[in-house]
N, C-alpha and C positions, 0 to 999 in steps of 0.2 A: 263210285268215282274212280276213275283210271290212272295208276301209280304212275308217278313219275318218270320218264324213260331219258336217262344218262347216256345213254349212249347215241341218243339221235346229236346230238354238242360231238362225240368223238367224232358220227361220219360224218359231220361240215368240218371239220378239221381233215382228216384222209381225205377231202374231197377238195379243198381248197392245198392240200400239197401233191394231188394229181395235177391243179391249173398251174401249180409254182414249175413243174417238171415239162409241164406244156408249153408254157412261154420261156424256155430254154433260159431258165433260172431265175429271170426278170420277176421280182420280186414285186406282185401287185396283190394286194389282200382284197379277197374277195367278201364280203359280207350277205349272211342270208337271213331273208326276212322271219322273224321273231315267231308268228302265227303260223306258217308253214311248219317249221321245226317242231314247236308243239307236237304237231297232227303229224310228223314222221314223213312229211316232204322236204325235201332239198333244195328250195329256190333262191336263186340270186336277187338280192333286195331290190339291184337298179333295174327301173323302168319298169315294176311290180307292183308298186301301189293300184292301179286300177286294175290288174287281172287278179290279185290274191282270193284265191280259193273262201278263204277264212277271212277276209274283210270284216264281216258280219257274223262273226262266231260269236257266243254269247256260253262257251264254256268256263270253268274255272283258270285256266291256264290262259287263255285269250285276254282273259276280265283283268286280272292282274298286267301282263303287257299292256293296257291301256292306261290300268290306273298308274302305270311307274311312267309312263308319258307323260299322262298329267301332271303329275306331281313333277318332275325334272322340267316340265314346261315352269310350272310354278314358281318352283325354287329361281328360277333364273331370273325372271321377270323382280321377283320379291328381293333378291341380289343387287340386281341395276339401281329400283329405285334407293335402296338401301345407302349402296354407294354415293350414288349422287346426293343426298338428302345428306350425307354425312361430307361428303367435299364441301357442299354448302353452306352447313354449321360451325366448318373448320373456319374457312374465311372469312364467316361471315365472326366469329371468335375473337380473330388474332385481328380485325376491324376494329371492333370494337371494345377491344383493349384499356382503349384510351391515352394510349402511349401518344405523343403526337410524332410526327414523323418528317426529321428531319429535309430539308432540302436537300442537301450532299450527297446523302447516304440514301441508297435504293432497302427498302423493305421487301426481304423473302417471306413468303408464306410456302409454308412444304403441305401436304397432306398427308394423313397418316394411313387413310385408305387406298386398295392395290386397286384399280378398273380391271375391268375383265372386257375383251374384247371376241369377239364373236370367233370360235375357232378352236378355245380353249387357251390362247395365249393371255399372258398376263400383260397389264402394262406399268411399268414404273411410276412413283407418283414425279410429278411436274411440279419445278419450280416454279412460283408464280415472281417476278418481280416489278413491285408497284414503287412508285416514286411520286413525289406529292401533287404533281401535276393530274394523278389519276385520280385520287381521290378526291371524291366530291365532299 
């Protein structure tokens, strides 16, 4: 098996601040694709997925970039429904309370879980306010 090589990560760094010095400073981060690096080529990610060399490599270092795919696929999907399923035991909670709920006064419901929005941004939880006209 072929030892690890650290330094193919250093030249996509010196090679990505040869492009920063090219575009007269304009700071655009180049990213290169995972399987190339492995194998000690230097390609740029975008518009690579159908030419990569190593598509179909079935080395130890390939196998692993697949499985953290997978798996970051995973977590994400297994996150959402998490979320949601817990928004909806919240409300469905502070519902079912049994408090009854005045006419005057509006009933807040907060949730205690954060959404996660495609991108990496967070989203703050949402006031819900119900009023007795809403409940059924």
């Amino acid at each position: 098996m072929e030892a690890y090589n650290t330094f193919s990560a250093l030249n996509a760094v010196a090679a990505a601040n040869k492009n920063f010095e090219k575009n007269n400073g304009a700071q655009k981060r180049v990213y290169y694709c995972q399987r190339c690096l492995n194998h000690g080529q230097l390609e740029p990610r975008k518009n690579h997925k159908c030419d990569c060399a190593f598509a179909n490599c079935t080395c130890a270092k390939c196998i692993l970039v697949e499985r953290r795919r997978v798996l970051n696929t995973q977590l994400h999907e297994l996150e959402e429904i998490s979320e949601s399923a817990a928004m909806q035991d919240d409300i469905k909670t502070e519902l079912d309370d049994g408090d009854v709920i005045s006419d005057s006064q509006p009933t807040t419901i907060q949730s205690s879980s954060v959404g996660r929005v495609k991108g990496g941004k967070l989203l703050k939880p949402k006031l819900l306010k119900i009023t007795s006209t809403d409940v059924v």
